[in-house]
C-alpha positions in Angstrom: -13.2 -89.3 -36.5 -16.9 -90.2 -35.7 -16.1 -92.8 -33.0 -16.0 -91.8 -28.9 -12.4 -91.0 -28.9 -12.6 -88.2 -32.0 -10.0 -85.0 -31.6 -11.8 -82.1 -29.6 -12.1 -78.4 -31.0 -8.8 -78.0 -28.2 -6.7 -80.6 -29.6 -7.5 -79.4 -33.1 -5.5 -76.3 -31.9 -7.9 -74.0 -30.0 -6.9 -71.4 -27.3 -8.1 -73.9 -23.9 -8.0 -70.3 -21.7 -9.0 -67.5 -23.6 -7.9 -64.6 -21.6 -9.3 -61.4 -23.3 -6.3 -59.0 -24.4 -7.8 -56.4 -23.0 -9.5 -55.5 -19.3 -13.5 -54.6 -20.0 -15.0 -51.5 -18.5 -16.5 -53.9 -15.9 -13.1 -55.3 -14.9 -11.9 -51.7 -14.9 -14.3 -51.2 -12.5 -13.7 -54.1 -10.4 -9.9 -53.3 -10.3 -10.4 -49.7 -8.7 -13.0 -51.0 -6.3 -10.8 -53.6 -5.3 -7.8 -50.7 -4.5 -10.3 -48.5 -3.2 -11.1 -51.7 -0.7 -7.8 -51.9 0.2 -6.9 -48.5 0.7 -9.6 -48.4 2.9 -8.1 -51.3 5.2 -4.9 -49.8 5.1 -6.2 -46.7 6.6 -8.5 -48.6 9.1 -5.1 -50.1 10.4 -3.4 -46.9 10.7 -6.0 -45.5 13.0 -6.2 -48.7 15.3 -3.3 -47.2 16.2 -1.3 -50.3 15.2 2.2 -50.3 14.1 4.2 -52.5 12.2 6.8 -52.8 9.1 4.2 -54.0 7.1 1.8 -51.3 7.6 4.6 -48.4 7.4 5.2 -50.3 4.0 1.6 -50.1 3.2 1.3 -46.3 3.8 4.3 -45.7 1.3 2.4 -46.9 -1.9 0.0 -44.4 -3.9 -3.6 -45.1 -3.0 -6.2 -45.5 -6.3 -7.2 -42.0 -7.0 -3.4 -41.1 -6.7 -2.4 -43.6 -9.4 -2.2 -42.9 -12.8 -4.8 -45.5 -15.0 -1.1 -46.8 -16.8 -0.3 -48.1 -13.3 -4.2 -49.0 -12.4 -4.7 -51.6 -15.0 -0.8 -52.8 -16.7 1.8 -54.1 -14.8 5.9 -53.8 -15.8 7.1 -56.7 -18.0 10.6 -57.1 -19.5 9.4 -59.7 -21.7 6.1 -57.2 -22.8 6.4 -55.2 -26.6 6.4 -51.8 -24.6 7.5 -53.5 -21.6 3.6 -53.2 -20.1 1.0 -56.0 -19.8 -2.2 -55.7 -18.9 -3.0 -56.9 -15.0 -5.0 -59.2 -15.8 -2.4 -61.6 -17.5 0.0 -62.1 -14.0 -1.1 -65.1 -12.2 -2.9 -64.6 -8.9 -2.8 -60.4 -10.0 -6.0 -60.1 -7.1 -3.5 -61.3 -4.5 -0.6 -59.7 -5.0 0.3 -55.8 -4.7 1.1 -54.4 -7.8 1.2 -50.6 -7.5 4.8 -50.2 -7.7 6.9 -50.4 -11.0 10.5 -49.3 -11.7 11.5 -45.8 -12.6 10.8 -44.4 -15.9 8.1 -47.4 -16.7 
């Protein structure tokens, strides 16, 4: 109750990560940067002159301005309503490379 072990605002039932269900125009923002970054590394690569399967697999995916927003900011789910989540929900989503989906999604 009163004492110094009373029940936090969490343990009462409060969301302990509130992830907003929505990206923000600022996160927007930082999501094409963050392609545009990469593209840029990519193509950095391919002039080195280097060659390897991971760069030929690199060169196959759309770069930003080539990718439709649907594809920019949600990511396929089978477990989604609408089989789409935004980006920002998958663990890690900064790390990984998500610019592919499957057909017709």
């Amino acid at each position: 109750m009163f004492g110094a072990f009373r029940a936090s605002s969490v343990a009462h039932g409060g969301l302990l990560w509130k992830t907003p269900w929505k990206l923000s125009t600022t996160r927007k923002a930082n999501v094409r940067s963050r392609l545009k970054k990469v593209d840029a590394v990519i193509e950095a690569v391919r002039a080195s002159g280097m060659q390897c399967t991971a760069l030929a697999k690199a060169l196959e995916l759309p770069k930003e301005h080539e990718m439709l927003p649907r594809d920019k900011y949600t990511v396929f789910s089978p477990h989604a309503r609408g089989y789409r989540k935004g980006v920002h929900k998958v663990p890690k989503w900064t790390r990984l490379t998500l610019r592919t989906n499957p057909e017709g999604f």
